[in-house]
Every structure is written in structure tokens, then in C-alpha cells.
N, CA, C and O atoms as CSV, one atom per row, in Angstrom:
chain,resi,resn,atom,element,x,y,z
A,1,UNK,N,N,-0.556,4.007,-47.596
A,1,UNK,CA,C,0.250,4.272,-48.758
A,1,UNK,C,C,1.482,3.370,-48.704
A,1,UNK,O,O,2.175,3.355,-47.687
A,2,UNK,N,N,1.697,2.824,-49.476
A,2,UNK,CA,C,2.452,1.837,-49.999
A,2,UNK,C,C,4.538,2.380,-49.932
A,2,UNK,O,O,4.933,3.383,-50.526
A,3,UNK,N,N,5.242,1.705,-49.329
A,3,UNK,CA,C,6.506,2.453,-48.800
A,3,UNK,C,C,6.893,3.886,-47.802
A,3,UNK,O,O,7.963,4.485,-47.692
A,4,UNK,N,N,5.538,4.138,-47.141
A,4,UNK,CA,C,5.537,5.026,-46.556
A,4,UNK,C,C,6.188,5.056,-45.278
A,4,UNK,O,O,5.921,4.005,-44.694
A,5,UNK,N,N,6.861,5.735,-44.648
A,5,UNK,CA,C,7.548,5.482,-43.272
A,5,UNK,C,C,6.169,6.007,-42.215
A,5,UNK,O,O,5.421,6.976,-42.083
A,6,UNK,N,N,6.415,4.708,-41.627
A,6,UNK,CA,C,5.153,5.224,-40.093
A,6,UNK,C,C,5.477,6.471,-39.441
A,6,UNK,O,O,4.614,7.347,-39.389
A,7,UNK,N,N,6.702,6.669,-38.901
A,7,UNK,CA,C,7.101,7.937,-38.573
A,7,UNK,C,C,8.225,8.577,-39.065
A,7,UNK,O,O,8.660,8.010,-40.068
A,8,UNK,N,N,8.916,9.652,-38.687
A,8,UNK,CA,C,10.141,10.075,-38.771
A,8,UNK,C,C,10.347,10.849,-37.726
A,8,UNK,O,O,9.413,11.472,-37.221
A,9,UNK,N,N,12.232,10.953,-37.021
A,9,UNK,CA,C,12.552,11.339,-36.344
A,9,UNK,C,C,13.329,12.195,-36.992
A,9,UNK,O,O,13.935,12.111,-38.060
A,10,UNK,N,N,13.232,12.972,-36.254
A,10,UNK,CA,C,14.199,14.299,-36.916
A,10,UNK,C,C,15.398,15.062,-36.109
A,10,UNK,O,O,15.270,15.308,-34.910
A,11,UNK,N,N,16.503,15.402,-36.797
A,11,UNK,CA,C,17.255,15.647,-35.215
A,11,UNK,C,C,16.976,17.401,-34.859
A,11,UNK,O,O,17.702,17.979,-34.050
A,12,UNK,N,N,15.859,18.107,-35.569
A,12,UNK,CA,C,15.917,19.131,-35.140
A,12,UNK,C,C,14.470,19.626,-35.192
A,12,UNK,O,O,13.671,19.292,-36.068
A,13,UNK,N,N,14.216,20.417,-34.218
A,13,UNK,CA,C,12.543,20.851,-34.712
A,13,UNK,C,C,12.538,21.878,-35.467
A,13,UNK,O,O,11.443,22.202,-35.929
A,14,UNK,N,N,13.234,22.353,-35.673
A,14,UNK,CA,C,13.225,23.219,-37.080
A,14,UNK,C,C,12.948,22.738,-38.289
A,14,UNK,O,O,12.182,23.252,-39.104
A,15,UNK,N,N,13.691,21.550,-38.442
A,15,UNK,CA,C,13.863,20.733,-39.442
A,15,UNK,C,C,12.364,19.589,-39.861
A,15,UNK,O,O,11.896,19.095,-40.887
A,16,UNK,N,N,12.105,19.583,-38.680
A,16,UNK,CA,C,11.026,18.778,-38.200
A,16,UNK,C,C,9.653,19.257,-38.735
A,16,UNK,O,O,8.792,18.417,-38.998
A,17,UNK,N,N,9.369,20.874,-38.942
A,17,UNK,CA,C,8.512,21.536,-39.303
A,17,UNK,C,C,8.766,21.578,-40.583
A,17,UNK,O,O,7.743,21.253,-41.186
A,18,UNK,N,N,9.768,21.858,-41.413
A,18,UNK,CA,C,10.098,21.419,-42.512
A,18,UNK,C,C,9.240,20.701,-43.218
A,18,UNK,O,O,8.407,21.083,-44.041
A,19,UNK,N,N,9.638,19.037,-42.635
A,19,UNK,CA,C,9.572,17.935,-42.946
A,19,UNK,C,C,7.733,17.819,-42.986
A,19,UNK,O,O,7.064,17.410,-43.935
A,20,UNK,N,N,7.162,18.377,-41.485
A,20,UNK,CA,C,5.601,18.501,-41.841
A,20,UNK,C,C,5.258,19.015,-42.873
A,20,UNK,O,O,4.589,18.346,-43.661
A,21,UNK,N,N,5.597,20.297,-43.166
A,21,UNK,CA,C,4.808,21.234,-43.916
A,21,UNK,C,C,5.305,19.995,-45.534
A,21,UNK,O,O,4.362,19.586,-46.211
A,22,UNK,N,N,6.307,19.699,-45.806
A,22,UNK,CA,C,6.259,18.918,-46.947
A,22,UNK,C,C,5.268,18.125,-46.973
A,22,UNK,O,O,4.569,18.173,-47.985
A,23,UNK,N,N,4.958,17.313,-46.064
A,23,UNK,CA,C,4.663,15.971,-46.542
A,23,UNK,C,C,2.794,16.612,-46.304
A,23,UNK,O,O,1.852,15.918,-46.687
A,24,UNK,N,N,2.588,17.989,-45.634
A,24,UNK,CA,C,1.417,18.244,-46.145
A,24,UNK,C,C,1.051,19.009,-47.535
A,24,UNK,O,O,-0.142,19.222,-47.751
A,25,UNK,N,N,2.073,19.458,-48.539
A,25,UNK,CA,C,1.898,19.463,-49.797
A,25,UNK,C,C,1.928,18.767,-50.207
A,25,UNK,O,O,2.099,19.080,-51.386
A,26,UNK,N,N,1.857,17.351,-50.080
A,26,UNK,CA,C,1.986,16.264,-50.719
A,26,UNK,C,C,0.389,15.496,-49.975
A,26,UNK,O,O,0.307,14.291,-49.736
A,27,UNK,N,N,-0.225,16.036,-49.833
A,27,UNK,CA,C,-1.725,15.627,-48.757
A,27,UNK,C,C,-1.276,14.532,-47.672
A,27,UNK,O,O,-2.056,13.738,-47.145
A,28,UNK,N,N,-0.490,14.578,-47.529
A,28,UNK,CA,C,-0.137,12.980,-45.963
A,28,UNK,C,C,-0.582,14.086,-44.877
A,28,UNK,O,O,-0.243,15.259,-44.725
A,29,UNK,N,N,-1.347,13.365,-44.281
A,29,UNK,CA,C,-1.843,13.516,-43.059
A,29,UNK,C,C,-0.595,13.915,-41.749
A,29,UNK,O,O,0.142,12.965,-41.487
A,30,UNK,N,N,-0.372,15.040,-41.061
A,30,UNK,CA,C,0.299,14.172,-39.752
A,30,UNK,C,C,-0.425,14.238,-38.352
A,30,UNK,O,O,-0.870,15.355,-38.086
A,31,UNK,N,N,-0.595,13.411,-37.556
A,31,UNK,CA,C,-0.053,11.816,-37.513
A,31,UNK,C,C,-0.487,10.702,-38.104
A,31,UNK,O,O,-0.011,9.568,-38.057
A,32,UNK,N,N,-1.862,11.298,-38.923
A,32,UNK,CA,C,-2.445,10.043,-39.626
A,32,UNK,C,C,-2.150,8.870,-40.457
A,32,UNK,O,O,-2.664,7.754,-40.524
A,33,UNK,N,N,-0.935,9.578,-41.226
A,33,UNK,CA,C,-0.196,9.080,-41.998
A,33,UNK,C,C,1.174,8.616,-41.912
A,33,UNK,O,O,1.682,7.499,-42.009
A,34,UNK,N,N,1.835,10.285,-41.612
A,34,UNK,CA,C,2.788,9.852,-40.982
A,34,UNK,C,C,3.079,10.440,-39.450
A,34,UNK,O,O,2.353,11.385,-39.137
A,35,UNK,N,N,3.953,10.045,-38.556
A,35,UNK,CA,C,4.295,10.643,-37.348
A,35,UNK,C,C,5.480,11.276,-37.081
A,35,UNK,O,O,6.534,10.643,-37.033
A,36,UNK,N,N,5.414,12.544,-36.889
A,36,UNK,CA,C,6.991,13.275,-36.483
A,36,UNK,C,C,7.274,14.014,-35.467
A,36,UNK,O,O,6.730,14.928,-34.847
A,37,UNK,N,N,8.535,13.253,-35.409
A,37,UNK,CA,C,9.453,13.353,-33.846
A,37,UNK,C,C,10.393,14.540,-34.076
A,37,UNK,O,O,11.074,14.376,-35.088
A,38,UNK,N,N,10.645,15.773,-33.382
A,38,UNK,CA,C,11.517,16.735,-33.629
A,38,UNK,C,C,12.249,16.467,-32.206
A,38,UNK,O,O,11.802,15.713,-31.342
A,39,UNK,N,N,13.803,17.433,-32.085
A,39,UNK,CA,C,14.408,17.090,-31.101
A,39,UNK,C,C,14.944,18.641,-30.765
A,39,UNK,O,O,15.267,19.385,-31.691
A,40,UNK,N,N,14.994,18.956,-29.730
A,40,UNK,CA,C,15.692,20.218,-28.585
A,40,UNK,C,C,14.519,20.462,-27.936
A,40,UNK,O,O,14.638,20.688,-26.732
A,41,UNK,N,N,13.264,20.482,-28.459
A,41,UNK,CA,C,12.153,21.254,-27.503
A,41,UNK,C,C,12.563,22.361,-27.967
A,41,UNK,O,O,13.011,23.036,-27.040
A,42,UNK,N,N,12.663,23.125,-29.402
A,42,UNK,CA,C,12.290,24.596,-29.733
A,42,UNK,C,C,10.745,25.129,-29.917
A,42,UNK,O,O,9.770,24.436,-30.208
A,43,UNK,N,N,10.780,26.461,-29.685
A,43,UNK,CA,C,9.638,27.107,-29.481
A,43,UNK,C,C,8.720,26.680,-30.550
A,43,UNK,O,O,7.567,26.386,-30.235
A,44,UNK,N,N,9.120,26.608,-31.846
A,44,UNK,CA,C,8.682,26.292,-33.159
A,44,UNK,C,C,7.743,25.149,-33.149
A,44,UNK,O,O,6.683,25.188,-33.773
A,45,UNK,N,N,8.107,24.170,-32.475
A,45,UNK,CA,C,7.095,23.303,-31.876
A,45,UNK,C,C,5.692,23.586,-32.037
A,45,UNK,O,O,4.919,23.142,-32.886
A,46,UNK,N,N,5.412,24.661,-30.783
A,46,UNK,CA,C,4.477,24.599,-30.187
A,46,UNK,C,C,3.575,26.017,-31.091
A,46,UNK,O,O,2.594,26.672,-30.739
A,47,UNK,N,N,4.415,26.084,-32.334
A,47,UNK,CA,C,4.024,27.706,-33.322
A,47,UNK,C,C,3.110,26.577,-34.665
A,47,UNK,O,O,2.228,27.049,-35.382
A,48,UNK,N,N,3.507,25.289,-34.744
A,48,UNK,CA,C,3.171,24.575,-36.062
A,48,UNK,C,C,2.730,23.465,-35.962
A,48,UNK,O,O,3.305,22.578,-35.330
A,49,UNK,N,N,1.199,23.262,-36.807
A,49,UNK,CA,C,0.115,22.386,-36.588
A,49,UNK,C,C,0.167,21.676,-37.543
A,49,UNK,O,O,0.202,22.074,-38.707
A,50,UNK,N,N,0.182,20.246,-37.084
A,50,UNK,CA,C,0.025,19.859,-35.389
A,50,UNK,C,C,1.573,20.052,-34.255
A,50,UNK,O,O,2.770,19.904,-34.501
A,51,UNK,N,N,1.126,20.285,-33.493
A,51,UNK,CA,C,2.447,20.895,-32.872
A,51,UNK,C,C,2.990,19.844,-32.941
A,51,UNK,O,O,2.274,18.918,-33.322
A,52,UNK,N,N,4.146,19.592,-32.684
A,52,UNK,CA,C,5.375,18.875,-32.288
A,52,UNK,C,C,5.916,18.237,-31.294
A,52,UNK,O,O,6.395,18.839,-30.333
A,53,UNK,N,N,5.911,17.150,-31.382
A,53,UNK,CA,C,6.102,15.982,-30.411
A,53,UNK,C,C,7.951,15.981,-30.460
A,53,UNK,O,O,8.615,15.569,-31.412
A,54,UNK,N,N,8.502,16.556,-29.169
A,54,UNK,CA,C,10.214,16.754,-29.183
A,54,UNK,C,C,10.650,15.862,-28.295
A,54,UNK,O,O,9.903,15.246,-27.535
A,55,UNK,N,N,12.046,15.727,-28.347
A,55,UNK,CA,C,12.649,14.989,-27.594
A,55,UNK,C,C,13.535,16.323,-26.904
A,55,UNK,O,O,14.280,16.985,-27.626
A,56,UNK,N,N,13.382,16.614,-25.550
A,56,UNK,CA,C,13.983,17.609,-24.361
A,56,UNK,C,C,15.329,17.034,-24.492
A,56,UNK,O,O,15.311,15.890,-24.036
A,57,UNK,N,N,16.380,17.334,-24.891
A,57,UNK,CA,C,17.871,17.349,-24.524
A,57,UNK,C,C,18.143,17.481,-23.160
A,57,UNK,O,O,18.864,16.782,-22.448
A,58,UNK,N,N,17.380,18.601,-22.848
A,58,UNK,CA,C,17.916,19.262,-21.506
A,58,UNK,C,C,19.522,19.797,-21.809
A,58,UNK,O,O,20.538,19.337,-21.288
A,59,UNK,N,N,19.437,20.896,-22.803
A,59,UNK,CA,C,21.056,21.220,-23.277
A,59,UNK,C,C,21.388,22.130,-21.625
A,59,UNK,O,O,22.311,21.934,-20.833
A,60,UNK,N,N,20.486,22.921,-21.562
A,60,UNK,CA,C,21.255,23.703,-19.945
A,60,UNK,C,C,21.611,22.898,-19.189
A,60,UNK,O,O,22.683,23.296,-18.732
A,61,UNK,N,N,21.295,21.793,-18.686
A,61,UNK,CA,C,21.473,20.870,-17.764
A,61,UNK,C,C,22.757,20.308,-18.461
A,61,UNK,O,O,23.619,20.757,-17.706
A,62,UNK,N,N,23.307,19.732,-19.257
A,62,UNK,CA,C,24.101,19.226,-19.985
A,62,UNK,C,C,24.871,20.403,-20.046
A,62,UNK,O,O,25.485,20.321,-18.983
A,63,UNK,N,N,25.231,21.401,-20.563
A,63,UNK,CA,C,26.176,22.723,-20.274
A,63,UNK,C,C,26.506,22.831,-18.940
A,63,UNK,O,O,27.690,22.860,-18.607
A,64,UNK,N,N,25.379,22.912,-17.921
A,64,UNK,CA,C,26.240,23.314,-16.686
A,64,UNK,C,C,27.046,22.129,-15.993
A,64,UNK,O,O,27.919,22.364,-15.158
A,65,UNK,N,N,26.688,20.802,-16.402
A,65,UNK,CA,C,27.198,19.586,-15.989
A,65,UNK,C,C,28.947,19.624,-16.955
A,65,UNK,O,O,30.048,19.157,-16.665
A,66,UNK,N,N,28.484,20.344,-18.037
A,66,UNK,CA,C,30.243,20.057,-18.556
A,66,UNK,C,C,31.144,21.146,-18.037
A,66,UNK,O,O,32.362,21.047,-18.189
A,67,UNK,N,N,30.515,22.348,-17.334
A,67,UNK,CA,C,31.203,23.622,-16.925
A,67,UNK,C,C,31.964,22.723,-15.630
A,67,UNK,O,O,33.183,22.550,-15.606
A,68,UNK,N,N,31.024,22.189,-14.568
A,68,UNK,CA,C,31.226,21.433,-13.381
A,68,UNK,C,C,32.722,21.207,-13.420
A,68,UNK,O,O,33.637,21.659,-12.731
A,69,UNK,N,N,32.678,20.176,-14.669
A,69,UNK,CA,C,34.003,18.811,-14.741
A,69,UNK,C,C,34.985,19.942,-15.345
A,69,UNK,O,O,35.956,20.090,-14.602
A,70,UNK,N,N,35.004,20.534,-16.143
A,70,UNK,CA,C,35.998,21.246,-16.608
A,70,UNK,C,C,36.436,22.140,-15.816
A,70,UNK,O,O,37.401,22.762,-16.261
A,71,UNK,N,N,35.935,22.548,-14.394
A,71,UNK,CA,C,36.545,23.228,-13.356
A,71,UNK,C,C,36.876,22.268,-12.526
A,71,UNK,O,O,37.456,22.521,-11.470
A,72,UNK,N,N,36.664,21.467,-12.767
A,72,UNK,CA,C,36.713,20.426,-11.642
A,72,UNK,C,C,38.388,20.341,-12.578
A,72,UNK,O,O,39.378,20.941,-12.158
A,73,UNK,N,N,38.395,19.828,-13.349
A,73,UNK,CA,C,39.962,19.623,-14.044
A,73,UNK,C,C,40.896,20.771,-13.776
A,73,UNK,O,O,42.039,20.569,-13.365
A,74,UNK,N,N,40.254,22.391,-14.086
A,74,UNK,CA,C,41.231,23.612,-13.748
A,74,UNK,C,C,41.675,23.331,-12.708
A,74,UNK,O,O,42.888,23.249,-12.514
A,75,UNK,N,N,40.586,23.076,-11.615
A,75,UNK,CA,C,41.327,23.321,-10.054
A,75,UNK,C,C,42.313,22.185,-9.770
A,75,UNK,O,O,43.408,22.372,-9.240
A,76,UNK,N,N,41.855,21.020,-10.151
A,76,UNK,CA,C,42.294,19.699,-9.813
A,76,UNK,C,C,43.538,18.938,-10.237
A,76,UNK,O,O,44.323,18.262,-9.573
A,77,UNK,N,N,43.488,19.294,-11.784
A,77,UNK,CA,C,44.173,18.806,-13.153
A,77,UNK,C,C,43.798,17.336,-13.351
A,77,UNK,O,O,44.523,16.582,-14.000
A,78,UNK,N,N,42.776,16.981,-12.844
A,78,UNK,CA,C,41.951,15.659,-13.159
A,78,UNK,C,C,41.034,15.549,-12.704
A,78,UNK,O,O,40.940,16.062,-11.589
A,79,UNK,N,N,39.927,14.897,-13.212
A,79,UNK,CA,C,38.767,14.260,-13.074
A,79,UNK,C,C,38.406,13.178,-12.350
A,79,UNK,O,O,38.500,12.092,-12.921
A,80,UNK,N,N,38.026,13.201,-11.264
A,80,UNK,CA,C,38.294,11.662,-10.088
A,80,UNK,C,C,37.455,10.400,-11.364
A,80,UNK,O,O,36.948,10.865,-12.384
A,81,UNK,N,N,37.438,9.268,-11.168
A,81,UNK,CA,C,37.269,8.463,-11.631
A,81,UNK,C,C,35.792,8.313,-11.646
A,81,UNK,O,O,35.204,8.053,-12.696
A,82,UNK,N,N,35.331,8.430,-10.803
A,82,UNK,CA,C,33.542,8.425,-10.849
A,82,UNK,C,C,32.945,9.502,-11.190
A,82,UNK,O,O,31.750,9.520,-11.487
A,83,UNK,N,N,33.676,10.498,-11.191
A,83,UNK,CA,C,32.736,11.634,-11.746
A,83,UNK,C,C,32.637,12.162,-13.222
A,83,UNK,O,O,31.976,13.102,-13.664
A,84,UNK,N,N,33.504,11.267,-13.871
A,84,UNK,CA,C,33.925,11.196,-15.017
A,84,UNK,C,C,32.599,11.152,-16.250
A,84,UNK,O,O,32.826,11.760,-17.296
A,85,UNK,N,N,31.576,10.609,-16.134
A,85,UNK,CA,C,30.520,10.418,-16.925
A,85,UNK,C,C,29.454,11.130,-16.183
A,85,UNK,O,O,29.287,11.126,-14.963
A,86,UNK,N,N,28.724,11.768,-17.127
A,86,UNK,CA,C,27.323,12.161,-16.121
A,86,UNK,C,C,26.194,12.313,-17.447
A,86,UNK,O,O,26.309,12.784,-18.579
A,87,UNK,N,N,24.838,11.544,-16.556
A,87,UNK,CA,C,23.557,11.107,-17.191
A,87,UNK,C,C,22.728,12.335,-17.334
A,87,UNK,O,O,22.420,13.157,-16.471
A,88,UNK,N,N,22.495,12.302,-18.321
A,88,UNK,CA,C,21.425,13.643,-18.682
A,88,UNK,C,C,20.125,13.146,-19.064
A,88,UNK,O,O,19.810,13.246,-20.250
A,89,UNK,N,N,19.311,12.619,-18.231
A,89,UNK,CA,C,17.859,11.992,-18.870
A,89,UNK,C,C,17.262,13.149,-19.838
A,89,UNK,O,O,16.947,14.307,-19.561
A,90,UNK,N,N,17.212,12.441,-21.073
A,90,UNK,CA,C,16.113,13.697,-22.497
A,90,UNK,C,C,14.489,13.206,-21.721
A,90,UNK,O,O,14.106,12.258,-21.035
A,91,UNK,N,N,13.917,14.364,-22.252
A,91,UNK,CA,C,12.601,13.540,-21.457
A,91,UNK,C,C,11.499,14.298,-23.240
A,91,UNK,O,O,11.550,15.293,-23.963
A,92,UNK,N,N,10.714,13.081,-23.140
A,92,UNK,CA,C,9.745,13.164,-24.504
A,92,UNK,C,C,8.811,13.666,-24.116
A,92,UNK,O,O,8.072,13.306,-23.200
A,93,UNK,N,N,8.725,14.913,-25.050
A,93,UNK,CA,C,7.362,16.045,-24.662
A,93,UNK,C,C,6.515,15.318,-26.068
A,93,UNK,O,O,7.008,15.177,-27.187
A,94,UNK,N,N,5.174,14.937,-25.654
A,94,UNK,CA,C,4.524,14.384,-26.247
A,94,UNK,C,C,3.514,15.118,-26.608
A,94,UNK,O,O,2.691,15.320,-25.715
A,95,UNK,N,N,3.266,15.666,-27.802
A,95,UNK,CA,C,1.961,16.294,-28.169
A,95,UNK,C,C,1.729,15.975,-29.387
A,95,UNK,O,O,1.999,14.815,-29.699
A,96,UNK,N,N,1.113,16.977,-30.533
A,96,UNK,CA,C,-0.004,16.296,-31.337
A,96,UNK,C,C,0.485,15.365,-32.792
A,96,UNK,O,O,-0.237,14.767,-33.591
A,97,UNK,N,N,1.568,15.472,-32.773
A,97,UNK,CA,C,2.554,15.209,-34.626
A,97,UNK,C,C,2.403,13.461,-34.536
A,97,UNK,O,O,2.449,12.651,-35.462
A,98,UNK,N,N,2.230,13.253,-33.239
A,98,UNK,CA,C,2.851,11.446,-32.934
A,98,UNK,C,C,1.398,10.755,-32.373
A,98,UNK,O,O,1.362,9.566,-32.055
């Protein structure tokens, strides 16, 4: 189909299911047609066909990493210089939308 986007990313899987269920009243295939990316890894995912291909935040991991530094500041009243940034790898749960 002519101007069609190959995929879409979505920043929410809520939103993401949304976006399926539209574009299957409209007969587009997914992934045939098009491919969609939802993001947190919500349960909803894995409730709506074709399930949902998410991108893992890892928000707990990311919460307890900002609790860390912000006690680290109470006790301290600063943040040493290297500990200042911290990497949260998202990891892509790959299933059937993509």
C-alpha cells in the first residue's frame, strides 16, 4: 500500500494496542503490513493479537538506581563524580506484532 509506514513505534503499549486494533479496522495486516513496537513491557501485550513486540524500560531497575543517588546526596550532600550517570540497558522483548 502506497504511503504506508513499514512500522510504528509507539511510546506505550497501551497505546500500541490502540494503534493495532485501528489499523485492523482498516484490514492492514499486523506484521504483514504494518509492524508495531510498544514500549514498558505491559501486561496488555501479551492479552492482544498479535501480541506485542515491547521495548523493557526496566522502570524498577531505573527507580531503585535513582533512590541509590538521591541517598547518596542526603547522606553526602553530593554525588561523587563517577557515579553521577547510570546505564539502564531496555532490552527488546520480541514477539509476534514485528
Amino acid at each position: 500500500m502506497r504511503g504506508l509506514a513499514a512500522g510504528i513505534v509507539v511510546v506505550c503499549d497501551r497505546h500500541a494496542a490502540w494503534i493495532i486494533a485501528a489499523l485492523r479496522r482498516r484490514s492492514l495486516r499486523v506484521p504483514d503490513d504494518v509492524a508495531v513496537v510498544g514500549c514498558n513491557d505491559l501486561d496488555v501485550g501479551t492479552m492482544i493479537e498479535p501480541e506485542l513486540t515491547t521495548i523493557n524500560l526496566r522502570i524498577d531497575e531505573l527507580a531503585r538506581a535513582m533512590v541509590r543517588l538521591l541517598f547518596t546526596l542526603l547522606d553526602n550532600g553530593s554525588v561523587p563524580e563517577g557515579r553521577r550517570a547510570v546505564v539502564i540497558q531496555p532490552e527488546l522483548v520480541v514477539r509476534s506484532s514485528t
